[in-house]
DRENDO-1510 file (C-alpha; in Angstrom, 1 decimal, always signed):
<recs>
REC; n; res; u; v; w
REC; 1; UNK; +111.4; +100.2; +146.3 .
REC; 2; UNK; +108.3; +102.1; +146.6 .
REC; 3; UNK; +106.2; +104.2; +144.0 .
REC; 4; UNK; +103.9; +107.1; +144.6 .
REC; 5; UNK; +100.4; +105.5; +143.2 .
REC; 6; UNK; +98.1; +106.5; +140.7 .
REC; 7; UNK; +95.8; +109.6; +141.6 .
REC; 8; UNK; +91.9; +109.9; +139.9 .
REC; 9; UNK; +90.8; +112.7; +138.2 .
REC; 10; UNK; +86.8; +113.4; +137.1 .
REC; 11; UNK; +87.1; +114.1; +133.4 .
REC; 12; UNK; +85.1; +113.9; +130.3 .
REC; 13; UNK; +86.4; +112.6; +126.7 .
REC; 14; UNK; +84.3; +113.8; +124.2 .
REC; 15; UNK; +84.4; +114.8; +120.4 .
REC; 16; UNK; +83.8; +118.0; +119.2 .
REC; 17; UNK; +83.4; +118.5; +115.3 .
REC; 18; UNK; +86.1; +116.8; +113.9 .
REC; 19; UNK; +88.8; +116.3; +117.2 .
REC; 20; UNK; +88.4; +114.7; +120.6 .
REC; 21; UNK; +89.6; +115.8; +123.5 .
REC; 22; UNK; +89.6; +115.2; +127.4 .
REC; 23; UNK; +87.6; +117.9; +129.3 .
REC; 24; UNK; +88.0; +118.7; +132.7 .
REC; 25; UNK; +86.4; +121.3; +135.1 .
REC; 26; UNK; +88.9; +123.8; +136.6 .
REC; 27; UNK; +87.2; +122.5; +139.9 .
REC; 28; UNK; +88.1; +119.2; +139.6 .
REC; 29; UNK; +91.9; +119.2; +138.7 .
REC; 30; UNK; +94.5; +118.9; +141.5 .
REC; 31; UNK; +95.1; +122.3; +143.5 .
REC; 32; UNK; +98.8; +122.6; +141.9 .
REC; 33; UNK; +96.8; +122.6; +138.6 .
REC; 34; UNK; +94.2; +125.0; +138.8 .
REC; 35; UNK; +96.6; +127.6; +137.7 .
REC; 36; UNK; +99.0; +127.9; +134.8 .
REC; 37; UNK; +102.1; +126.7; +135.3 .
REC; 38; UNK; +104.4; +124.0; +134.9 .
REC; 39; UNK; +102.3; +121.6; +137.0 .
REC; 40; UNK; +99.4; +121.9; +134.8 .
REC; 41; UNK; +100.9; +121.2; +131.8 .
REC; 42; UNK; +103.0; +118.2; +133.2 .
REC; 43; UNK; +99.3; +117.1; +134.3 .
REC; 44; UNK; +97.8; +117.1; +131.0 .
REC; 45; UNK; +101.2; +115.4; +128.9 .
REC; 46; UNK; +101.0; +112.7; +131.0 .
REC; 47; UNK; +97.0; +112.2; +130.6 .
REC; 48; UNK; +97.2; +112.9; +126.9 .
REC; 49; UNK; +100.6; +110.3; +126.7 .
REC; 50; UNK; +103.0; +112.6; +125.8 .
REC; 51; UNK; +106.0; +113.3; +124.8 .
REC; 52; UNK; +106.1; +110.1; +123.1 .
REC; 53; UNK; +109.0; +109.5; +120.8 .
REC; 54; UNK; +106.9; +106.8; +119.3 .
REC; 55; UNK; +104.4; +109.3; +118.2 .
REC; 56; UNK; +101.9; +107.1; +119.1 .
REC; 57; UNK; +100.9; +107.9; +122.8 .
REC; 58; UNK; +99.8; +104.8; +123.7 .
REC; 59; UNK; +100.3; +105.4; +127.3 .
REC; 60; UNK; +97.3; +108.2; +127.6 .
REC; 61; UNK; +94.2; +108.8; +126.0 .
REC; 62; UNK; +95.3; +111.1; +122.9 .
REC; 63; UNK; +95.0; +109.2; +119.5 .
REC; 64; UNK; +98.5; +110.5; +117.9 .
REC; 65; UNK; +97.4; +113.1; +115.5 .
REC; 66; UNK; +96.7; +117.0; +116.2 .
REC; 67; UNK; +93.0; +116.5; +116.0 .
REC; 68; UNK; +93.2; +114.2; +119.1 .
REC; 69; UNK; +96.1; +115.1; +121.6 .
REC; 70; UNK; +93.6; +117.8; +122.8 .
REC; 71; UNK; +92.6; +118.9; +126.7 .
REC; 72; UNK; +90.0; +121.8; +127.8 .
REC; 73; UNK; +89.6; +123.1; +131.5 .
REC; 74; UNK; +86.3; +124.9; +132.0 .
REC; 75; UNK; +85.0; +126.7; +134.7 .
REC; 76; UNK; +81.5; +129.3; +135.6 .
REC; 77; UNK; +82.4; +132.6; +133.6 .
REC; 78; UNK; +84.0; +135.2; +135.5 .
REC; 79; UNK; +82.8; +137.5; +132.8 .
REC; 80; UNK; +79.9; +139.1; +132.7 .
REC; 81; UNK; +77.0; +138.5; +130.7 .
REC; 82; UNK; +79.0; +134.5; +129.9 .
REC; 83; UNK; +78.3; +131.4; +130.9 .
REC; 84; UNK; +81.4; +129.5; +130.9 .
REC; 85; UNK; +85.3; +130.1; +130.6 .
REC; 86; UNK; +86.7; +127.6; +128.2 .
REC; 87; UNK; +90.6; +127.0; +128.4 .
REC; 88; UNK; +91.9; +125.0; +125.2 .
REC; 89; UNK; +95.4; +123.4; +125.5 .
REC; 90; UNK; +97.2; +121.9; +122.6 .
REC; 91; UNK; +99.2; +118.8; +123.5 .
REC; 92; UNK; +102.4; +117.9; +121.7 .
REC; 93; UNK; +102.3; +114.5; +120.2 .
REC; 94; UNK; +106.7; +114.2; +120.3 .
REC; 95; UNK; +107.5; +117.2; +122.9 .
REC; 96; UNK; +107.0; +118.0; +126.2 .
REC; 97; UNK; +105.0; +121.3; +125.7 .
REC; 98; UNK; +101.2; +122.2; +125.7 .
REC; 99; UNK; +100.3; +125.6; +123.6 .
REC; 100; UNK; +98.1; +127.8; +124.7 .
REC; 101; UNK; +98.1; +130.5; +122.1 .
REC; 102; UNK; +95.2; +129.6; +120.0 .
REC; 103; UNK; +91.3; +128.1; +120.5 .
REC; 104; UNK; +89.6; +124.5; +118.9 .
REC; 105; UNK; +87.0; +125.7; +117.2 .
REC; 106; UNK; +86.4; +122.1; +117.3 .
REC; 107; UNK; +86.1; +121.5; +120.4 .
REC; 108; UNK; +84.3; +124.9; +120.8 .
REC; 109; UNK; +81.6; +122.8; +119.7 .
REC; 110; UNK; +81.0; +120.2; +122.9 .
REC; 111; UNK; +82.0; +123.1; +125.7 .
REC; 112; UNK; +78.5; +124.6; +125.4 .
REC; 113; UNK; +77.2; +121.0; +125.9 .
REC; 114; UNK; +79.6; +120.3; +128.6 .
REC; 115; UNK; +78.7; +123.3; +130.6 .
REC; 116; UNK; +75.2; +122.1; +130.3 .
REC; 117; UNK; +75.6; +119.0; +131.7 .
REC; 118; UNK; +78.2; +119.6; +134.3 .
REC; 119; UNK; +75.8; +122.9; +135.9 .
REC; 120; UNK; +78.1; +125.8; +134.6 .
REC; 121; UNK; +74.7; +127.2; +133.2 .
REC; 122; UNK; +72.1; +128.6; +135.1 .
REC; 123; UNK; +69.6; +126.1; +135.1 .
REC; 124; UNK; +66.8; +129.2; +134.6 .
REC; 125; UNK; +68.3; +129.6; +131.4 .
REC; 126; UNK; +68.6; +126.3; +130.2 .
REC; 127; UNK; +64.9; +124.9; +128.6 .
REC; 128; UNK; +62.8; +121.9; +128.8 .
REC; 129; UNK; +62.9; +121.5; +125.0 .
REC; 130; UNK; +64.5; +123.9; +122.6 .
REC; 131; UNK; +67.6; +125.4; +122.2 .
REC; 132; UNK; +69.7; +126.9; +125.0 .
REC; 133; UNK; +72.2; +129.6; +124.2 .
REC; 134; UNK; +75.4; +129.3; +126.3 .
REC; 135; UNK; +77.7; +132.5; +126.3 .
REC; 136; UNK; +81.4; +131.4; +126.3 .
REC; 137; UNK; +84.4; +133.0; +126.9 .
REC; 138; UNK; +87.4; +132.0; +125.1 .
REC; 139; UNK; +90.0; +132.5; +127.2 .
REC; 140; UNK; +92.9; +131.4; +125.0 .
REC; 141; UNK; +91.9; +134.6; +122.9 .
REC; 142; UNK; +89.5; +136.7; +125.1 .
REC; 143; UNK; +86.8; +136.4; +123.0 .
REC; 144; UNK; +83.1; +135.3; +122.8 .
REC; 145; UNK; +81.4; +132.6; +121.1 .
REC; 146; UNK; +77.8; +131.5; +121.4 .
REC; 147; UNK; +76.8; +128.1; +120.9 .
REC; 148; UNK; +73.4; +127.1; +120.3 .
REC; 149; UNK; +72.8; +123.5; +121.9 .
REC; 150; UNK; +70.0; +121.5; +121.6 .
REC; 151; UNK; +68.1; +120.8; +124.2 .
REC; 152; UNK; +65.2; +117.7; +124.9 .
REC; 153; UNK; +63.2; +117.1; +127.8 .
REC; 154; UNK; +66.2; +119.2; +129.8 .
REC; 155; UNK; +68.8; +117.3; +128.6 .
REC; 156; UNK; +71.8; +118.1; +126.0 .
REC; 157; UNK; +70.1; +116.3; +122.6 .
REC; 158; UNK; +73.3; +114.7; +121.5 .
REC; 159; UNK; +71.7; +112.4; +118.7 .
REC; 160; UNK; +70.3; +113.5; +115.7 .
REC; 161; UNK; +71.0; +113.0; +111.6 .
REC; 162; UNK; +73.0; +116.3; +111.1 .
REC; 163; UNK; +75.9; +115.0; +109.2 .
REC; 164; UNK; +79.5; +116.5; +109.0 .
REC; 165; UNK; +82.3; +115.2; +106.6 .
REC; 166; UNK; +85.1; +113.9; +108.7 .
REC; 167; UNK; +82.9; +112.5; +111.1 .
REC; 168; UNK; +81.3; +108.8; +110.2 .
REC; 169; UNK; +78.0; +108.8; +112.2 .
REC; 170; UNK; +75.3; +111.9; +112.1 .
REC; 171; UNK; +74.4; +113.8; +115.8 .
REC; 172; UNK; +72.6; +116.8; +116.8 .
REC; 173; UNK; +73.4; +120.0; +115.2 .
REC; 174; UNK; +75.3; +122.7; +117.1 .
REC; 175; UNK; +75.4; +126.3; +115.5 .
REC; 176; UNK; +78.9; +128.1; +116.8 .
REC; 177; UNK; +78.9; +132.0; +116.3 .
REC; 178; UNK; +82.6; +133.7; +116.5 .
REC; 179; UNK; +81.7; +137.1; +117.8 .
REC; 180; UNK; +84.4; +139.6; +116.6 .
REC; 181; UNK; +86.9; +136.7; +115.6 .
REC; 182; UNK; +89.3; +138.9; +114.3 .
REC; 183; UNK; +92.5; +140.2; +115.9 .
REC; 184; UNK; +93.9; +137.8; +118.7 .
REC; 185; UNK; +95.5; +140.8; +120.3 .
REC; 186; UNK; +99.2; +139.4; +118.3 .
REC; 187; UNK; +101.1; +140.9; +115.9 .
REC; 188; UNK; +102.0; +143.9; +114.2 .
REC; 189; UNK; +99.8; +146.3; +115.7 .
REC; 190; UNK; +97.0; +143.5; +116.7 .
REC; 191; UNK; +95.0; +143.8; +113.7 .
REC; 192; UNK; +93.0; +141.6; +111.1 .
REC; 193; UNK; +95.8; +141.5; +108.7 .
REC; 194; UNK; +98.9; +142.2; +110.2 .
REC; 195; UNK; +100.9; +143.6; +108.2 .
REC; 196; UNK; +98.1; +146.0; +106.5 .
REC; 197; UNK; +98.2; +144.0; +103.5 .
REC; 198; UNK; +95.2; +141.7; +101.9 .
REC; 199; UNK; +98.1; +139.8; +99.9 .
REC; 200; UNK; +101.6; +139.7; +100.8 .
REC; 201; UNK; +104.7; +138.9; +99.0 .
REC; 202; UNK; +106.2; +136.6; +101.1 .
REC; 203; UNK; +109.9; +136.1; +101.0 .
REC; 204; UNK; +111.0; +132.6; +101.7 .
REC; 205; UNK; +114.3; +130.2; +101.3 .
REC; 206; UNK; +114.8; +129.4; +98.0 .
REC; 207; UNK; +114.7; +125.8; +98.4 .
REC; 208; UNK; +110.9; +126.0; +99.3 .
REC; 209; UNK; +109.6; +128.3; +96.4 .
REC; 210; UNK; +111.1; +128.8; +93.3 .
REC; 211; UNK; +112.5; +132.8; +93.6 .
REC; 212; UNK; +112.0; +132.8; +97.4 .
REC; 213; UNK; +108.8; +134.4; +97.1 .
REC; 214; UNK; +105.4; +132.9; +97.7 .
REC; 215; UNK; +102.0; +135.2; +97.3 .
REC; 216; UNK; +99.8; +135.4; +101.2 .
REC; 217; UNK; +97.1; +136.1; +102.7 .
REC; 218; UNK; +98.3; +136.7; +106.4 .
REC; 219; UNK; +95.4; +137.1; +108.6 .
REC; 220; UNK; +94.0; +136.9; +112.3 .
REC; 221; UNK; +90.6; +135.5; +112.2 .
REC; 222; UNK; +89.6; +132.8; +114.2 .
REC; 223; UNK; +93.0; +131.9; +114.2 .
REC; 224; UNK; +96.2; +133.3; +112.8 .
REC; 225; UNK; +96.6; +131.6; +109.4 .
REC; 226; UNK; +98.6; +132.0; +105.8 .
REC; 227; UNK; +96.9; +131.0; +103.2 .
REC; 228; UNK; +98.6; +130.5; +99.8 .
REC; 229; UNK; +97.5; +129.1; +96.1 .
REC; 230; UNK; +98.3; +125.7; +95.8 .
REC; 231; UNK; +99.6; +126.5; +92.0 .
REC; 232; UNK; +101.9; +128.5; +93.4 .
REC; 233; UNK; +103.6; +125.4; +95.1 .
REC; 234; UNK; +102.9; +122.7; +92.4 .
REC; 235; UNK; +99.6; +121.4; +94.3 .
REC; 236; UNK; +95.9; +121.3; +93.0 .
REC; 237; UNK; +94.3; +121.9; +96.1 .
REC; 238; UNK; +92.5; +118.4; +95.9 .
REC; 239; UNK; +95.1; +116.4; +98.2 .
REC; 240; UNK; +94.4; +114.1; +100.2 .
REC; 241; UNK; +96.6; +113.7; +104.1 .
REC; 242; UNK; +98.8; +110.8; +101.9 .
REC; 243; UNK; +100.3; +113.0; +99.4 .
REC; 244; UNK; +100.9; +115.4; +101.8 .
REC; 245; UNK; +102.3; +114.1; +105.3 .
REC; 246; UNK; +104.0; +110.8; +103.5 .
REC; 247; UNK; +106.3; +113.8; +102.0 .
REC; 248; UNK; +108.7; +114.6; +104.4 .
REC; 249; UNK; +110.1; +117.3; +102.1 .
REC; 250; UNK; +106.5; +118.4; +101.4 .
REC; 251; UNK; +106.0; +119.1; +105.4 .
REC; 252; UNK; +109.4; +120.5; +105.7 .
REC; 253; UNK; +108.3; +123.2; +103.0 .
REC; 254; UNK; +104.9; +124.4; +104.3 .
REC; 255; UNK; +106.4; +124.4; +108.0 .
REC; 256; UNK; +109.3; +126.7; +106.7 .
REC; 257; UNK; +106.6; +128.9; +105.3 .
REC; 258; UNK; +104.8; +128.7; +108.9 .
REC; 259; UNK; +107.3; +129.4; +110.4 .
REC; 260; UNK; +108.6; +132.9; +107.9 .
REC; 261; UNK; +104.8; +133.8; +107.8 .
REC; 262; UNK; +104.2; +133.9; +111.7 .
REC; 263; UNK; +108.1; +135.9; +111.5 .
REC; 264; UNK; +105.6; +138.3; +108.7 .
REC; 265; UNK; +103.0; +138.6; +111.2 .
REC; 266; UNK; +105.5; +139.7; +114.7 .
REC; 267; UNK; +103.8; +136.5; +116.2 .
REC; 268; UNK; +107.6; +135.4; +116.6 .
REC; 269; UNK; +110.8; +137.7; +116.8 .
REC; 270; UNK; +112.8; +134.7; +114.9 .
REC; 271; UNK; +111.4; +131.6; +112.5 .
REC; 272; UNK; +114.1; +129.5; +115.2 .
REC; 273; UNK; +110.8; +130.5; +117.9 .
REC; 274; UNK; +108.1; +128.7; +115.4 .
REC; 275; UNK; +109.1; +124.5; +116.9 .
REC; 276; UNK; +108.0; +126.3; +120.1 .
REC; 277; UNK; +104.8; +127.5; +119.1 .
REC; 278; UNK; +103.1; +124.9; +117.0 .
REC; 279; UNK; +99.9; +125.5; +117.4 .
REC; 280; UNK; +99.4; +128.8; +115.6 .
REC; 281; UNK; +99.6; +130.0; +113.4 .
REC; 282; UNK; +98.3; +127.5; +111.0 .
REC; 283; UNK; +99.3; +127.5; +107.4 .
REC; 284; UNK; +96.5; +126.5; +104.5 .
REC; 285; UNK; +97.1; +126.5; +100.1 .
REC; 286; UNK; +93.8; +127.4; +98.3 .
REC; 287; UNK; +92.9; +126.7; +95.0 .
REC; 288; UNK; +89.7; +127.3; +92.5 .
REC; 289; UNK; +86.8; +124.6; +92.7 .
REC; 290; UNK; +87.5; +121.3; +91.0 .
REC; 291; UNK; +86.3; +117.7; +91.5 .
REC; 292; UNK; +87.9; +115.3; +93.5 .
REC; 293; UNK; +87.1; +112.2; +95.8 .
REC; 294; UNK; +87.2; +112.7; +99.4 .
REC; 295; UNK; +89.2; +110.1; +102.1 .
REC; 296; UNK; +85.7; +108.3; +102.8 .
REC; 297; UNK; +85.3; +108.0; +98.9 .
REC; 298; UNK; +82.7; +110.6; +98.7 .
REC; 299; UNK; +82.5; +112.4; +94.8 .
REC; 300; UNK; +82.9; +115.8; +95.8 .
REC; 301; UNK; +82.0; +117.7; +91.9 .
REC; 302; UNK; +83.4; +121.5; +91.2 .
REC; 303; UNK; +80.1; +122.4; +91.5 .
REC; 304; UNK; +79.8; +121.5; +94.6 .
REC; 305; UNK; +81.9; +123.8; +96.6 .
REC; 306; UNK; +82.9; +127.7; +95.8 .
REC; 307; UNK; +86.5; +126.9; +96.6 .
REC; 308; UNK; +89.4; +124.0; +98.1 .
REC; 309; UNK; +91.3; +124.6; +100.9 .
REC; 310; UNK; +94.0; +122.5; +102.6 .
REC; 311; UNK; +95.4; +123.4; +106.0 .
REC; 312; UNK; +98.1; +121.7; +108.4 .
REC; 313; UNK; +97.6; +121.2; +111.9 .
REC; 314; UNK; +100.9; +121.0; +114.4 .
REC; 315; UNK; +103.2; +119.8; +111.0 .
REC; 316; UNK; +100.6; +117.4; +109.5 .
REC; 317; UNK; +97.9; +118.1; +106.5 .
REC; 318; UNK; +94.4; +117.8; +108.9 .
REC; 319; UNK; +92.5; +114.8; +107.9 .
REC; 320; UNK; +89.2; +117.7; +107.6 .
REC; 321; UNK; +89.2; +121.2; +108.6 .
REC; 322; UNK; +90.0; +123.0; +112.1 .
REC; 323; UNK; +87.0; +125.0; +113.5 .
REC; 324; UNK; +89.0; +128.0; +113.9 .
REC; 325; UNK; +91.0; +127.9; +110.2 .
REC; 326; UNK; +87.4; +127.6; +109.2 .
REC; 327; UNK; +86.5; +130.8; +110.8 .
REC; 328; UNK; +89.4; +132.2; +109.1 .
REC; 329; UNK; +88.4; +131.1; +105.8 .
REC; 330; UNK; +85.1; +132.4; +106.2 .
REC; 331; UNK; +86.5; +135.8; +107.2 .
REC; 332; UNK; +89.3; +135.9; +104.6 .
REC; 333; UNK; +86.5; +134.8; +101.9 .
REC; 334; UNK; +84.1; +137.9; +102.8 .
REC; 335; UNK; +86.7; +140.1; +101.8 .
REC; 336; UNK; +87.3; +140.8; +98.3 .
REC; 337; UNK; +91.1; +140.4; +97.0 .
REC; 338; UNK; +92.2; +137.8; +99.7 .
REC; 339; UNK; +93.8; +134.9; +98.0 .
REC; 340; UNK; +91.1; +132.9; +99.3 .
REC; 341; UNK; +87.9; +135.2; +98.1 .
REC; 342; UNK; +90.0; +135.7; +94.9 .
REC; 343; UNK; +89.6; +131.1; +94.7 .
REC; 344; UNK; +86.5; +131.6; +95.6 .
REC; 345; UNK; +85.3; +133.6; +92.2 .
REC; 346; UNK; +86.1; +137.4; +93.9 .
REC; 347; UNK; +83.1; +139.6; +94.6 .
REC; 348; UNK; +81.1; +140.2; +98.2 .
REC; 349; UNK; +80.8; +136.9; +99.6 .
REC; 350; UNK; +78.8; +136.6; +102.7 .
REC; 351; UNK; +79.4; +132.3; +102.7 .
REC; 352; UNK; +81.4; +129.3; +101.1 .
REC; 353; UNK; +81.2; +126.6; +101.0 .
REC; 354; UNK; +84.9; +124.5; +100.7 .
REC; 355; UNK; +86.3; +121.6; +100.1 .
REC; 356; UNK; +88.3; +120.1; +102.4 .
REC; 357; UNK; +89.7; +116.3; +102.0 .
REC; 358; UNK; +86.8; +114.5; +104.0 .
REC; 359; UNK; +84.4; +116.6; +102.1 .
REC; 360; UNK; +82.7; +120.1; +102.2 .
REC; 361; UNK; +81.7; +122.1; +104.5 .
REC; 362; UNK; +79.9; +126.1; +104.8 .
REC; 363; UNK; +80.7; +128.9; +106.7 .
REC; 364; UNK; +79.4; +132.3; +106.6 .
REC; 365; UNK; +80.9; +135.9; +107.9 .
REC; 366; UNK; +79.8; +139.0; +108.1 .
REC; 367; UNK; +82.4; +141.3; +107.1 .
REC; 368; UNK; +82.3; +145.5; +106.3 .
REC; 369; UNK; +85.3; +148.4; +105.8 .
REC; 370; UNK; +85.2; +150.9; +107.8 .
REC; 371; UNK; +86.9; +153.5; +107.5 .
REC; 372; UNK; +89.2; +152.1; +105.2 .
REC; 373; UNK; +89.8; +148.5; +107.7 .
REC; 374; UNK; +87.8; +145.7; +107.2 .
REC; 375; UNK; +86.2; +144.2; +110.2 .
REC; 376; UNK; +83.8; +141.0; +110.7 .
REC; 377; UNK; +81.4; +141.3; +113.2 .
REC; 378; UNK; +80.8; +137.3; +113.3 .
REC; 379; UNK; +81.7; +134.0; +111.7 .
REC; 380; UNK; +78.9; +131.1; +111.5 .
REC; 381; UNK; +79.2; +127.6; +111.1 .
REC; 382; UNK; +77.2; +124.4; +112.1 .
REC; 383; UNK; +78.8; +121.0; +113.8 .
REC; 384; UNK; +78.0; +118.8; +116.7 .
REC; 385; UNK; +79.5; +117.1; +119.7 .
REC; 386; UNK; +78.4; +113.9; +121.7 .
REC; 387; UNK; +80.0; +112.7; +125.0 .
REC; 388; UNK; +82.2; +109.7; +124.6 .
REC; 389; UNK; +83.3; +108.8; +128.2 .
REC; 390; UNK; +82.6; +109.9; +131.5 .
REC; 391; UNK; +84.5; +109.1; +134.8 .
REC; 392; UNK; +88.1; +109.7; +135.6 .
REC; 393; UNK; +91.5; +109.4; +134.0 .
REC; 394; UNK; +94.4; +108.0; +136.4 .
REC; 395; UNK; +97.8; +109.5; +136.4 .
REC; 396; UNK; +100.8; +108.7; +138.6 .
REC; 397; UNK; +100.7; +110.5; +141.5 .
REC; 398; UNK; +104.5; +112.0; +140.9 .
REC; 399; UNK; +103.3; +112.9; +137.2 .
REC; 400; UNK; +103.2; +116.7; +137.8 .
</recs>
């Protein structure tokens, strides 16, 4: 009996903030592909190892939790005025699906390096020592982010002694603006907060909440999240991923809420639609500052951070904080009477910093009403990004 042997393909593994993912340029994938499709995302289960009914994909490079079963295809901007396009693809750990309905603000992090190093920028605009701005186009969402990458003796400067809870060993820092990050074009009417509501009464089976009715703060910043107070569901807001994801009844509460939130916001016509759309929106409880120790065993005191926050990633409590939910915490904190600027003392705030369970971390947004909407011109937050592995993952030739 013969079998169709194992193709190569170049790819990149790197880590972005506090995930990992395998990069690839758009160039460089198989013909069938360099499109969406159902090719492409057979192409990228198999690399990642999925669906695995193990959960542990064992058989491709992702590292069985949501923070590592992640691919990016990148190619030269077709937009003007950008340097890159930047294609983020959610790999299911158990299922055969990818989702493509939200960005890795992550991973957002090593794409400007990336591009540098694999000559999506022009090299006229890249210095010999500095920082080099790379425009990117996130195509996920169609919008703009600008990273600011360091840059030494031509080269991407991927060591350093920035530090970043969640990640063990310091790197370079990377500055990541969201441009506009509100409003991913979803939802009732496409707006901020889609239902026109800074809290919402969310109504809910009875088995999750108490009365069927859970406060929210539905919003589209970064990425569509629901925030709620921890109180509200018998939490503190200074859980560690343990008490949380060794719950099965615990995870079967907050994705019910997911799942009637993104019904709240029209990102789904039924909650029976929310097992096919994973990725977004995510779902975080907030709570007022108090102290706790982190997973590394880091003292993290009240004073230290203006708020906690909790979010889940694809079913699971994330071991840190996604880029993107940052950018949405940042957003919702700016604006006064959110559930998460109310945790965070009330009052204009133009940056928090949060707690999250491998630490803290800050970022700022610019936020202003106008005529009577709010709107955030941009969210700011530091991480870093270093190249893991460079070369080419194998796949069997049949795989897609």
């Amino acid at each position: 009996m013969s079998h169709i042997p194992q193709i190569k393909i170049a790819a990149t593994y790197m880590r972005g903030g506090t995930s990992k993912g395998v990069f690839f340029k758009l160039e460089d994938l198989p013909e069938a592909a360099r499109v969406p499709g159902v090719a492409r995302d057979k192409l990228l289960l198999r690399v990642i190892g999925s669906p695995d009914p193990y959960g542990k994909q064992i058989d491709g490079m992702g590292g069985a939790t949501s923070s590592t079963s992640k691919t990016v295809i990148l190619s030269k901007s077709a937009k003007p005025e950008h340097d890159v396009d930047y294609l983020f693809g959610q790999v299911s750990i158990d299922q055969a699906f990818v989702d493509w309905s939200g960005n890795c603000g992550n991973l957002t992090a090593a794409v400007g390096s990336f591009a540098i190093s694999n000559a999506l920028v022009d090299p006229a605009r890249i210095p010999d020592n500095g920082l080099c701005t790379v425009r990117i186009w996130q195509a996920n969402i169609g919008k703009t982010i600008i990273a600011h990458v360091p840059i030494t003796n031509g080269l991407v400067q991927e060591t350093g002694d920035f530090e970043l809870d969640g990640v063990t060993f310091p790197a370079a820092e990377v500055q990541v603006e969201f441009l506009d990050p509100a409003d991913e074009g979803e939802g009732e009417g496409g707006s901020m907060f889609p239902t026109g509501n800074l809290v919402d009464v969310l109504e809910v089976p009875v088995d999750v909440v108490k009365g069927g009715t859970l406060k929210a703060t539905l919003i589209n910043a970064g990425i569509p999240t629901i925030f709620v107070n921890a109180e509200d569901l018998g939490y503190s807001g200074t859980e560690l991923q343990d008490a949380i994801n060794g719950d099965a009844q615990a995870l079967a509460r907050f994705e019910s809420i997911r799942a009637y939130g993104a019904l709240r916001m029209g990102l789904i016509k039924d909650v029976s639609e929310a097992a096919q759309r994973q990725h977004t929106p995510k779902v975080a409880f907030v709570a007022r500052p108090a102290p706790y120790v982190s997973s590394s065993g880091k003292q993290v005191a009240a004073a230290d951070v203006d708020l906690l926050v909790r979010a889940l990633s694809m079913g699971k409590l994330h071991h840190a904080m996604m880029g993107t939910a940052a950018v949405a915490i940042g957003t919702a904190a700016a604006i006064p009477g959110t559930l998460v600027n109310l945790a965070a003392g009330g009052g204009a705030l133009s940056a928090v910093r949060f707690g999250h369970p491998s630490g803290t971390l800050r970022v700022g947004a610019a936020a202003a009403q106008v005529n009577g909407d709010w709107t955030v011109t941009k969210a700011i937050m530091s991480r870093s990004a270093r190249v893991l592995m460079e070369g080419w993952v194998r796949v069997p030739g049949d795989a897609f």
